[in-house]
ROZALO-769865 format. One line per field, with one value per residue: x, y, z of N, C-alpha, C in turn; residue in three letters. Coordinates in Angstrom, 1 decimal. Example, Ala and Ser with C-alpha at 12.3 -4.5 7.8 and 13.67 -1.06 7.14 Angstrom:
% residues 2
n.px = [13.2	12.8] .
n.py = [-5.7	-2.2] .
n.pz = [7.8	7.1] .
ca.px = [12.3	13.7] .
ca.py = [-4.5	-1.1] .
ca.pz = [7.8	7.1] .
c.px = [13.2	12.9] .
c.py = [-3.3	0.0] .
c.pz = [7.8	7.9] .
aa = [ala	ser] .
% end
This chain:
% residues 168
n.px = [0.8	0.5	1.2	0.6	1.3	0.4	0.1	1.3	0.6	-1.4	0.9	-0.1	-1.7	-0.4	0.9	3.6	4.9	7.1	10.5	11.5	12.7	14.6	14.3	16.1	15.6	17.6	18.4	21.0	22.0	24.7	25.7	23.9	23.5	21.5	19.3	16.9	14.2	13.4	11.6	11.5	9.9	9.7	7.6	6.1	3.8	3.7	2.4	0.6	-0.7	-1.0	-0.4	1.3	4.4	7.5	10.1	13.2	14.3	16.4	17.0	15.9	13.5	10.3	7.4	6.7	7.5	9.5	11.8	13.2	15.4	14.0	12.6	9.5	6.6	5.0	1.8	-0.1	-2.3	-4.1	-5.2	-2.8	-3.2	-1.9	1.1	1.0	2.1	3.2	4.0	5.5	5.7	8.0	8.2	11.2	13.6	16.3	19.5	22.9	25.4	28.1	27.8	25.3	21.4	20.5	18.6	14.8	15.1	14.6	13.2	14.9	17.6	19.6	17.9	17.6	18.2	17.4	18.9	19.3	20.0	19.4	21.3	21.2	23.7	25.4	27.4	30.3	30.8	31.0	29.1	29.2	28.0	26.3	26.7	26.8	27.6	25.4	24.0	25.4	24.3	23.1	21.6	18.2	17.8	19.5	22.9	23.2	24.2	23.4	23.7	23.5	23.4	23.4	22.3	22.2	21.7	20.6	21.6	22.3	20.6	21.7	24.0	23.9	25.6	26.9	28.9	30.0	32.2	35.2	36.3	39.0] .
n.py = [-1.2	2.2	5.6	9.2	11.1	14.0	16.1	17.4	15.5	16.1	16.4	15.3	13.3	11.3	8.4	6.7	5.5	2.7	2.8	0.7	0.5	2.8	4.4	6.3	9.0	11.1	14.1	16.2	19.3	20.9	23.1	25.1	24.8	22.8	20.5	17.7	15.8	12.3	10.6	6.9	5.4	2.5	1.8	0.5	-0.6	-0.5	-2.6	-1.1	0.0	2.6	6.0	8.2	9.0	9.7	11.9	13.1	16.3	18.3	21.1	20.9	21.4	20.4	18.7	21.7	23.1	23.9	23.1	23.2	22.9	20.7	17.3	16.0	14.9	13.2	12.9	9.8	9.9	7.7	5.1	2.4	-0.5	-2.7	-4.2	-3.8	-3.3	-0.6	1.8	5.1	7.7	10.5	13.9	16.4	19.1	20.6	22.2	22.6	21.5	21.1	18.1	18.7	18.1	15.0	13.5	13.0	11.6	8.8	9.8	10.0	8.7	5.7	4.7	1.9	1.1	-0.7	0.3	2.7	4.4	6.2	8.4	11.3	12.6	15.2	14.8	13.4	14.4	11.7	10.1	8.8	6.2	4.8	0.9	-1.3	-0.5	-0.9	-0.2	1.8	4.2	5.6	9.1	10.5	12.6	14.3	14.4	13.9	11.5	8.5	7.0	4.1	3.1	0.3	-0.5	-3.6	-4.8	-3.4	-0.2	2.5	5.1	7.4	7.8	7.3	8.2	10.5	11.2	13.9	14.6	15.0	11.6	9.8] .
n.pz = [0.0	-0.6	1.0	0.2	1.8	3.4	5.3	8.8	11.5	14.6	17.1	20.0	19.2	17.1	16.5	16.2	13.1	12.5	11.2	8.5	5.9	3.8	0.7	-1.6	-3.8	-5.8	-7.2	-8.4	-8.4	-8.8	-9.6	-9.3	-6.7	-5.0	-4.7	-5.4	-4.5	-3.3	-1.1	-0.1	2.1	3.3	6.1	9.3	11.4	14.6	17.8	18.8	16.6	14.1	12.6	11.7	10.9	12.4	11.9	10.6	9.6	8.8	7.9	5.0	2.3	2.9	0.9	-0.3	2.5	4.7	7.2	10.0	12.8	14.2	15.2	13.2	12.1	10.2	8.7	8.1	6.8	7.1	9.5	10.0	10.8	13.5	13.3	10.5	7.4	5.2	2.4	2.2	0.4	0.4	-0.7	-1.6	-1.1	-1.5	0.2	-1.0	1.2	3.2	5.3	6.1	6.1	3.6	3.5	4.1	7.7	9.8	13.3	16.3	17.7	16.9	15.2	12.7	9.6	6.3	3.6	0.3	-2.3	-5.1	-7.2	-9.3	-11.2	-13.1	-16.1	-15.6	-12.6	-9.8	-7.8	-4.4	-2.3	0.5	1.1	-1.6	-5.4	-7.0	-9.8	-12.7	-14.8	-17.5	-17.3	-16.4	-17.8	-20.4	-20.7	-18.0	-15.2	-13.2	-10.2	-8.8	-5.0	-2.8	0.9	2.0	4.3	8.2	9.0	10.8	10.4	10.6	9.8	7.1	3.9	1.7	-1.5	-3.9	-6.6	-8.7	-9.5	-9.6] .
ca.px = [0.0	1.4	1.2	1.3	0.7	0.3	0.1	1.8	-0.4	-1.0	1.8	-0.7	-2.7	0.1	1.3	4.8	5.2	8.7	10.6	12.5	14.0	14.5	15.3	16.0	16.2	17.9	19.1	22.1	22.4	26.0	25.9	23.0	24.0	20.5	19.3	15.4	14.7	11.9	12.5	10.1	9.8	8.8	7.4	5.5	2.7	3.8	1.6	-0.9	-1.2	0.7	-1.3	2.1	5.9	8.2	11.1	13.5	14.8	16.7	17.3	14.9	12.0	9.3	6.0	6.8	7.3	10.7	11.9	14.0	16.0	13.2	11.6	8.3	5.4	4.5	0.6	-0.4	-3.7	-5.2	-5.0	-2.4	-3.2	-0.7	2.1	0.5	3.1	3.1	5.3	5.3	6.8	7.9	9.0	11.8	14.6	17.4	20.2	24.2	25.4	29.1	27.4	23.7	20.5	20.0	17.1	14.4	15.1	13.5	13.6	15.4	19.1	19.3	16.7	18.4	17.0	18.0	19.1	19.3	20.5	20.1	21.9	21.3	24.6	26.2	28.3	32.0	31.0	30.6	28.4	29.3	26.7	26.6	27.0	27.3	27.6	24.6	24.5	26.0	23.6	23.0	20.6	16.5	17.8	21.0	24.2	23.4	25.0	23.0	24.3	22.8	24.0	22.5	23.0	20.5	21.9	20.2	22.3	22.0	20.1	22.3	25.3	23.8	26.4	26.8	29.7	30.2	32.8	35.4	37.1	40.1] .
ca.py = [0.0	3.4	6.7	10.3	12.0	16.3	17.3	16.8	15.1	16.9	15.6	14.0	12.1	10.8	6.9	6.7	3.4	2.1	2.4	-0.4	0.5	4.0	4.5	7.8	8.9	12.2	15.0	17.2	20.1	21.5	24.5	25.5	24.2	22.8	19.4	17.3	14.1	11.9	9.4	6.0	4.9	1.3	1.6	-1.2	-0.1	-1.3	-2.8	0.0	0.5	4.3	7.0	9.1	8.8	10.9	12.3	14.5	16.7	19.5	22.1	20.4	21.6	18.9	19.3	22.7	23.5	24.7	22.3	23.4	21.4	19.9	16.4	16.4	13.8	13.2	12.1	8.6	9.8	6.9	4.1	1.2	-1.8	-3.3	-5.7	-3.6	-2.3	0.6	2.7	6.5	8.9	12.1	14.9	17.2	19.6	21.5	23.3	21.7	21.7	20.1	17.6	18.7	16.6	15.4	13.4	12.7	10.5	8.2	11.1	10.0	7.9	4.2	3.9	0.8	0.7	-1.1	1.8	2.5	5.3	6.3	9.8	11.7	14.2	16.1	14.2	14.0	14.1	10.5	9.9	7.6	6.8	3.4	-0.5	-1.4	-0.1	-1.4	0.6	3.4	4.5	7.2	9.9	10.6	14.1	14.6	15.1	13.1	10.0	8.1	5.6	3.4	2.1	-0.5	-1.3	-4.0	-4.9	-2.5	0.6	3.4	5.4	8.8	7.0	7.7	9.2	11.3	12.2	13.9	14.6	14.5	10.9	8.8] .
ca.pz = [0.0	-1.1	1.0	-0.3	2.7	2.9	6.6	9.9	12.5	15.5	18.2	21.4	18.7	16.4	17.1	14.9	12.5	13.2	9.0	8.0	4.9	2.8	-0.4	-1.9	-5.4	-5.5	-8.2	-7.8	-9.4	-8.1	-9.8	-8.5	-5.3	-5.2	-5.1	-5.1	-4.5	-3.0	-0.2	0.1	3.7	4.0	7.5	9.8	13.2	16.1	18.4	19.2	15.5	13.8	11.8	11.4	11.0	13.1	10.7	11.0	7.9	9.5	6.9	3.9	2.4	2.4	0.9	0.3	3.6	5.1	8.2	11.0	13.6	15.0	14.1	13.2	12.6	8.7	9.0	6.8	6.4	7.9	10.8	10.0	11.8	14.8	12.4	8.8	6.1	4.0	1.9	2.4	-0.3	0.7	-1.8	-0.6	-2.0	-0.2	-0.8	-1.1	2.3	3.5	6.8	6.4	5.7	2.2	2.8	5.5	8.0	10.8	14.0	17.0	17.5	16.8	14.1	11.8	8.3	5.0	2.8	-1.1	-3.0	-6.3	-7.2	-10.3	-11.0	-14.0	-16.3	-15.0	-11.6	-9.4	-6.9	-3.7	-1.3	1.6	0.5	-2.6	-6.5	-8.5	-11.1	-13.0	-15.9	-18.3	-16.3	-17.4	-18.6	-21.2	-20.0	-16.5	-14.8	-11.9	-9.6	-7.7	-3.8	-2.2	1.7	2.5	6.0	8.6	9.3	11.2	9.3	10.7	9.0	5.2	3.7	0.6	-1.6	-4.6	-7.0	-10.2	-8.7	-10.7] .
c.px = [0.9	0.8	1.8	0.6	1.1	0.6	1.0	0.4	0.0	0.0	0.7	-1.1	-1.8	0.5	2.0	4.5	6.8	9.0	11.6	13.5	13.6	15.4	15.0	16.4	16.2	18.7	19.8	22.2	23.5	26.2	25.1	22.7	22.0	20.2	17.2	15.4	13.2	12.4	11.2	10.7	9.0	8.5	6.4	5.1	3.1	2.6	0.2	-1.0	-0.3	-0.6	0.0	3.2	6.2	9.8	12.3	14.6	14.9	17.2	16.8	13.6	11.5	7.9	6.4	7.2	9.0	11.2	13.1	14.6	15.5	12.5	10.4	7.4	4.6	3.2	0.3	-1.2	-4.3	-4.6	-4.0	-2.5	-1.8	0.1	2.0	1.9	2.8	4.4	4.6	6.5	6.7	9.0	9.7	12.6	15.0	18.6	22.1	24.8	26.6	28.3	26.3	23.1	20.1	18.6	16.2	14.6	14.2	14.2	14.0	16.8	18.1	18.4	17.8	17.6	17.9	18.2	19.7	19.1	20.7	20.3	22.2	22.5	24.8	27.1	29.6	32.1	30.7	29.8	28.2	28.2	27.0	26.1	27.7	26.9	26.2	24.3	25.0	24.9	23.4	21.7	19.3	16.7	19.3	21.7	24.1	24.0	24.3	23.3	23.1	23.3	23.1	23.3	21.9	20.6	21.6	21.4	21.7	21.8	21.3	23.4	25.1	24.8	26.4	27.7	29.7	31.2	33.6	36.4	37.9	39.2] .
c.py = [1.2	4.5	7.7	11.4	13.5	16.6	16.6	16.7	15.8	15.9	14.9	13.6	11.0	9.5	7.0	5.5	3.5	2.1	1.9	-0.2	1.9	3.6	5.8	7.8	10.4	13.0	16.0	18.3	21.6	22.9	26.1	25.5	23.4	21.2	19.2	15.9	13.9	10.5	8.5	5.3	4.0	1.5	0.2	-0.8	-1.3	-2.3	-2.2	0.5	2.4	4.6	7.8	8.7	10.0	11.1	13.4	15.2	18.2	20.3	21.8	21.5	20.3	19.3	20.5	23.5	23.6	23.8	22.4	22.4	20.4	18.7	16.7	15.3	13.8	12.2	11.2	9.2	9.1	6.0	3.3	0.4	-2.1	-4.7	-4.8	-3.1	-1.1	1.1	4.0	7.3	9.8	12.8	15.7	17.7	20.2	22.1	22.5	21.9	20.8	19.7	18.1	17.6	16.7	14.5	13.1	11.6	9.9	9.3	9.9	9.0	6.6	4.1	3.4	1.0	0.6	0.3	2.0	4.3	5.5	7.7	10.1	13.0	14.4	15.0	14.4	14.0	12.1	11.0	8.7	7.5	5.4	2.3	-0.4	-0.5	-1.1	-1.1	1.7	3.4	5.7	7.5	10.0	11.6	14.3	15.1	14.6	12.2	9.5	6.9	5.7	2.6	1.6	-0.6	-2.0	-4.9	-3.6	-1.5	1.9	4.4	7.1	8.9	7.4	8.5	9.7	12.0	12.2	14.6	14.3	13.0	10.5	7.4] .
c.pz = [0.0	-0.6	0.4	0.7	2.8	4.1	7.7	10.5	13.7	16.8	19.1	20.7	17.7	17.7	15.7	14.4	12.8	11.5	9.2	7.0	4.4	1.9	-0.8	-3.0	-5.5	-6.6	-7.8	-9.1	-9.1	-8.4	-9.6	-7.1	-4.8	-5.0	-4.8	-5.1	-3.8	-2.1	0.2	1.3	3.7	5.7	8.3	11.1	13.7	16.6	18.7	17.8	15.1	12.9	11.3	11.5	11.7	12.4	11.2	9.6	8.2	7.9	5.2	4.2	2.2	2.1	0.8	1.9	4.7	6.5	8.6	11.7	14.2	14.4	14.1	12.9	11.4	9.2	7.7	6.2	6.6	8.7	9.9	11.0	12.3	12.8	11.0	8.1	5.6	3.5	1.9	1.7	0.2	-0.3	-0.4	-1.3	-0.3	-1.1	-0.5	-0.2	2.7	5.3	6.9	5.7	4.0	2.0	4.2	6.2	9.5	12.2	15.1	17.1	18.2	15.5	12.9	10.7	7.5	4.3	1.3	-1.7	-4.5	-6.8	-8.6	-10.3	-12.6	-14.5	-16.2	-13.6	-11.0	-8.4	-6.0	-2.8	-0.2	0.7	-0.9	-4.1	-7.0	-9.6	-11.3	-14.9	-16.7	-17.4	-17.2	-18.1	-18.9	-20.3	-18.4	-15.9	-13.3	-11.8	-8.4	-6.4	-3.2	-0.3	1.8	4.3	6.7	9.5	10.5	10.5	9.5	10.0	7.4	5.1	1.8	-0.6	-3.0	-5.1	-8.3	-9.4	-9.9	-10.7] .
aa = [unk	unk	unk	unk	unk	unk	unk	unk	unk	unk	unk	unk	unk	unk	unk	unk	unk	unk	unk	unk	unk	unk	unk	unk	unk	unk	unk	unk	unk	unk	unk	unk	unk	unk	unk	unk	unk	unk	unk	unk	unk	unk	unk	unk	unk	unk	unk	unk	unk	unk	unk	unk	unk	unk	unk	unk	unk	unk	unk	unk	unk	unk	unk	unk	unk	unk	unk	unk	unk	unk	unk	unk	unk	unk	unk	unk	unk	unk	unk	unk	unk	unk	unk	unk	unk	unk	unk	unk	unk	unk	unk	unk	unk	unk	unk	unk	unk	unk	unk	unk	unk	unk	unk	unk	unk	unk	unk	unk	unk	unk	unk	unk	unk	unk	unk	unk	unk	unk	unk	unk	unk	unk	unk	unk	unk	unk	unk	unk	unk	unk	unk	unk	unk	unk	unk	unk	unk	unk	unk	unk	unk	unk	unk	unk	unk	unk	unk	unk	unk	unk	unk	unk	unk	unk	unk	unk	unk	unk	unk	unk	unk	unk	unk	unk	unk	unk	unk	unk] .
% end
């Protein structure tokens, strides 16, 4: 089942889902210092069931919407059942940042999740990201190059890392 949720939930009423895996598919545009991207949050309700994720995407916009240092509480839009699945896209752009956030992530320390990277840049530059290489392909728009990393062992998601560059 596929969320495209709009609003935050109000804090006392939200119940977080726990997210297992992110993947993020993200465009650089270095000269613009600029980037956009879209991050899909497999998540999974606890026991008492989740209506909202708790995120945190310090210096992102998401949804239009400008997001400070604070996590915040992306609403599903409806109940998941105790044990249920979902995926939750969230749109987001930001701005090229050495050690800021480039994409949303699950809000407080420890959260483990599988993680997958696919990073559109400029031809000439690379694009490294966590685990492994699975692809390198021509980009959706001339003159691009996107790579794809996979980790599928659960990491800490604060650990994503990000680098780009002209490499040898």
């Amino acid at each position: 089942m596929l969320f495209l949720a709009l609003a935050s939930a109000p804090a006392a009423a939200a119940r977080p889902a726990i997210v297992e895996a992110i993947s993020v598919e993200l465009s650089l545009d270095p000269a613009a210092r600029r980037f956009v991207g879209t991050a899909t949050l497999a998540v999974r309700a606890p026991a008492g069931g989740a209506d909202a994720v708790a995120l945190d995407a310090a210096g992102l916009t998401v949804a239009g919407r400008p997001r400070p240092g604070e996590p915040f509480l992306w609403d599903l839009g409806r109940e998941l059942a105790p044990g249920a699945t979902a995926e939750v896209r969230v749109g987001y752009s930001g701005g090229a940042a050495e050690g800021g956030a480039w994409f949303p992530s699950p809000a407080g320390a420890g959260a483990r999740v599988a993680f997958s990277a696919a990073i559109t840049v400029p031809d000439g530059l690379t694009a490294i990201s966590n685990g492994r290489l699975v692809s390198r392909t021509a980009g959706s728009r001339p003159g691009t190059t996107r790579f794809a990393w996979a980790q599928k062992s659960p990491m800490p998601a604060a650990l994503a890392a990000l680098y780009t560059g002209r490499y040898a």
